[in-house]
N, C-alpha and C positions, 0 to 999 in steps of 0.2 A: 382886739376882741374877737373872740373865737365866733366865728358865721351863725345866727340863729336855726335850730331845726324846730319844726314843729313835731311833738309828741302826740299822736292821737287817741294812742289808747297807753296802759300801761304794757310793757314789755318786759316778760322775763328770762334772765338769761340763767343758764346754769353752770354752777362751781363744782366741778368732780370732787368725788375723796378725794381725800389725801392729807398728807402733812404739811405742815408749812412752820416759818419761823413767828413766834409771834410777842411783841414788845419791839423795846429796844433798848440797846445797852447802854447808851449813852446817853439816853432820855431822863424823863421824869422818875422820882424813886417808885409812883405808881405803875412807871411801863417796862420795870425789871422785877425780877429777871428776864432778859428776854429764853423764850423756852420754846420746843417744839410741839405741836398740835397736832391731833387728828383731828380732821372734819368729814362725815357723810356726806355723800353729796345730796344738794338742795338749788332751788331757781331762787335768785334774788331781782329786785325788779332794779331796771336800767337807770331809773332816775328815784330821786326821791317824789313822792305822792304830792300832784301837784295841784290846784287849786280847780284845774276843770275837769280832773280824778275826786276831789274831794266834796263837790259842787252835787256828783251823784250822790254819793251819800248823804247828806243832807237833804237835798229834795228826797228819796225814800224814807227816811228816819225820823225828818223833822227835827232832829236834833239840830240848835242853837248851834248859831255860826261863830267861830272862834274869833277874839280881840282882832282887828287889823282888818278883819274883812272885806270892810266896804271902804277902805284906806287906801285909794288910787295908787299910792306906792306900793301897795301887796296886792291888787288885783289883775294884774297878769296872768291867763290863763295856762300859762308854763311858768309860773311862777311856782316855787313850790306852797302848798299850806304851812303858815308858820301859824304859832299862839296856840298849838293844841299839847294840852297836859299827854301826861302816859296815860292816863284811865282813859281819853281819848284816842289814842294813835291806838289804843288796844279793843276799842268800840269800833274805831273803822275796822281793824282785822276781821273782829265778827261777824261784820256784816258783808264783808268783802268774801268770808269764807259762804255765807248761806248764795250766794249771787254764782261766787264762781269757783269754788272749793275748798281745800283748807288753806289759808294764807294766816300770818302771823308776823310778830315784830322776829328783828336775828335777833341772833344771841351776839354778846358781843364777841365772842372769838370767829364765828360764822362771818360777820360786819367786816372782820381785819384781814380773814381771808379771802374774800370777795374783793375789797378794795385794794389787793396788794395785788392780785390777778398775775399770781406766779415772780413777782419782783421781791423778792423777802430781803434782797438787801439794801432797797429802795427806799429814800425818806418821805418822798409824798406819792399817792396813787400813782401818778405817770411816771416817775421815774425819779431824780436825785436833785432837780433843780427846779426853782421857784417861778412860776409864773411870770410873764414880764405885764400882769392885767394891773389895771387901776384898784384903788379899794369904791365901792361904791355906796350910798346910799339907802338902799335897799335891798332886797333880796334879789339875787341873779334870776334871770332865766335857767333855768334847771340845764338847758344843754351850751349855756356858754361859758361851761369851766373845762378844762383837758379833762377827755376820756383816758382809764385805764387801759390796760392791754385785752382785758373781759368785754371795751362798750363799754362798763360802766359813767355813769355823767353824775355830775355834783357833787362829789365826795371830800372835797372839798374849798371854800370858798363858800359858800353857798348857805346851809344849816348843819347847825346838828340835829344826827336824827334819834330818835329813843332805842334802846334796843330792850330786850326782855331780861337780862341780870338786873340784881341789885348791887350795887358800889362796895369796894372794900376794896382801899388803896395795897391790901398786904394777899392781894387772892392770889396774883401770881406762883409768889412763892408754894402753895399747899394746891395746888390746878391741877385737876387732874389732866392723863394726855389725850383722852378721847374723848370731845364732844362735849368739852365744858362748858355747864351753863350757869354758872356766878355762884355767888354766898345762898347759903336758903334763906336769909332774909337780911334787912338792913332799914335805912331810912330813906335813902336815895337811890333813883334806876340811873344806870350807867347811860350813856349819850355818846356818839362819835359823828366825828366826820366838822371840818373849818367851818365858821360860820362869817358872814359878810358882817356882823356887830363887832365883831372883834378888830382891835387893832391892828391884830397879825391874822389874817381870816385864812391864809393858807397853812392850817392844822399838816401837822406831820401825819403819818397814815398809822403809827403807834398812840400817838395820843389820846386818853384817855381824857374826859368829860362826865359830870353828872348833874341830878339836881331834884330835887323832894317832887314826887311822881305828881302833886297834884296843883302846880303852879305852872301857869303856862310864858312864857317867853315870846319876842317877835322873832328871833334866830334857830325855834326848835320846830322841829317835823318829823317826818316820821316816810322808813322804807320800808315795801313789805318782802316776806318770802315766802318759799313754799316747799315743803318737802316733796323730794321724791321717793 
């Protein structure tokens, strides 16, 4: 098991422009074609938003604390927040934008360049081979899954996090190459990144996930970003 760090505040790191490759060709029919990307650059935060990240908001807001809360298995204070719908991971963005500027869920092609951290020919965030960690119980500690080559931590094993497209298994193909941000609408927000409920918790770093924006799960949370 990868050594615990303590996360004190959130941290963000930033992903220059640039292209990257993105899918996979040998994946699911949802993560082909695989195709080349432009992305602006933007700061993406180091861990997914974790429960003494989410704890502020709530105390300001008042807003009602998500299923699992008070459930010793998810109260880990680097644990991340799981059981928060999209209408919520988009509620904390807002409030996180009035506190400390503008912050926002990624897009999902932003999500896969972040997490690939210059590896495009790479099958999970850190490189080509599978963890040798246990499956566990509950949600990890945010920083004991392998960082990518960005710093990045939980990407996967951990949760899925929301991102701001909506789902359409066939978007690839019609995506544009700069700066793509999903279908204009659908019924479900796209999701990435392994979650610890799953069988097979370490998600490929192509893989694609979704789920109807306003039902909350114990394996979903949420990363934030922020343009530069």
């Amino acid at each position: 098991m990868v050594a615990p760090i303590i996360l004190d505040a959130m941290e963000l790191v930033e992903v220059a422009a640039g292209w990257f490759w993105m899918g996979w060709s040998e994946g699911h029919p949802g993560e082909r074609p695989r195709h080349r990307v432009w992305i602006d650059t933007f700061e993406i935060a180091r861990s997914p938003v974790t429960n003494h990240e989410y704890a502020r908001f709530l105390s300001a807001t008042r807003t009602p604390p998500p299923p699992w809360w008070s459930d010793p298995r998810f109260a880990d204070p680097q644990q991340p927040v799981v059981g928060v719908n999209w209408f919520e991971a988009v509620g904390y963005c807002e409030w996180l934008s009035k506190v400390d500027g503008p912050h926002r869920l990624p897009t999902e092609a932003e999500w896969e360049k972040a997490a690939r951290g210059g590896l495009d020919d790479a099958r999970y965030p850190w490189g080509s081979e599978r963890p040798g960690i246990a499956r566990v119980d509950r949600p990890p500690r945010v920083t004991e899954t392998l960082a990518n080559p960005l710093g990045l931590l939980g990407l996967s094993g951990v949760c899925h996090e929301w991102c701001l497209d909506w789902e359409d298994e066939a978007y690839y193909a019609a995506s544009p190459e700069r700066n793509p941000a999903g279908p204009a609408h659908g019924s479900r927000r796209v999701s990435r990144g392994g979650a610890w409920r799953h069988q097979d918790m370490w998600s490929p770093v192509a893989h694609r996930s979704s789920l109807p924006p306003a039902l909350r799960y114990s394996d979903y949370g949420l990363r934030v970003v922020r343009d530069r």
